[in-house]
ZAMARGU-4260 file (C-alpha; in steps of 0.2 Angstrom, whole numbers, plus 5000, padded with zeros to 4 digits):
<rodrens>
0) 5056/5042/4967 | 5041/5034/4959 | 5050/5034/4944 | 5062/5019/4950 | 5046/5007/4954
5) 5046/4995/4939 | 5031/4980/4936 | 5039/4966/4946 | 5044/4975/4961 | 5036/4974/4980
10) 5029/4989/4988 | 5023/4992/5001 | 5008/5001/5006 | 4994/5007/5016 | 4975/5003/5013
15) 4961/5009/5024 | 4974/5010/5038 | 4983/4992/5035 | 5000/4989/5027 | 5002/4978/5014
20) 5017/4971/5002 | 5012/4968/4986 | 5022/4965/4967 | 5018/4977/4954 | 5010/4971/4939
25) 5004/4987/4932 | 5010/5005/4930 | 4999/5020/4925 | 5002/5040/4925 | 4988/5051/4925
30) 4989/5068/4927 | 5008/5067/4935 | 5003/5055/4947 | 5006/5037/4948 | 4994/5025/4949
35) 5000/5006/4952 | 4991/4990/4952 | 4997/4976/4963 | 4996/4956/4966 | 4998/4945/4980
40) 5011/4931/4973 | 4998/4919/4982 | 4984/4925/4976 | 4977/4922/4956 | 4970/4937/4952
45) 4977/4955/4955 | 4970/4967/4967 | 4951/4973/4965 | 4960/4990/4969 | 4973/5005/4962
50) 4988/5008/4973 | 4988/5030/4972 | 5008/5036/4974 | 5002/5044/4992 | 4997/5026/4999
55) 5016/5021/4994 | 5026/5018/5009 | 5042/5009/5001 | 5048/4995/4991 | 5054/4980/4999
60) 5073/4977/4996 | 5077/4962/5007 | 5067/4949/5013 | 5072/4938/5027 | 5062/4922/5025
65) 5049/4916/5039 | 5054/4932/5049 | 5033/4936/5050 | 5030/4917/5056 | 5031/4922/5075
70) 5017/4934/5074 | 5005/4924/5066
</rodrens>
């Protein structure tokens, strides 16, 4: 339910093929469709791009800290 995603949050997504985890820091409904603008917590600007509800593959509930480590 796009409803539940509040700024603050981590969702994930896909873009141009690649799925990515990023925390909301902006919220916008147009036309009954959501609109989302994300931010890497490393990075110091927000994303260049709008997250559209049909890119939304989740929000992350749990975390599991280093777990990517071994692939990189």
């Amino acid at each position: 339910n796009y409803d539940d995603i509040k700024i603050g949050m981590v969702l994930a997504y896909k873009k141009e093929g690649v799925l990515i985890t990023h925390r909301v820091v902006g919220i916008d409904k147009k036309n009954d469709s959501y609109v989302f603008k994300t931010k890497g917590d490393n990075n110091l600007e927000p994303d260049n791009y709008d997250i559209f509800q049909n890119e939304v593959v989740g929000i992350v509930i749990y975390n599991i800290k280093y777990l990517g480590y071994p692939t990189v």
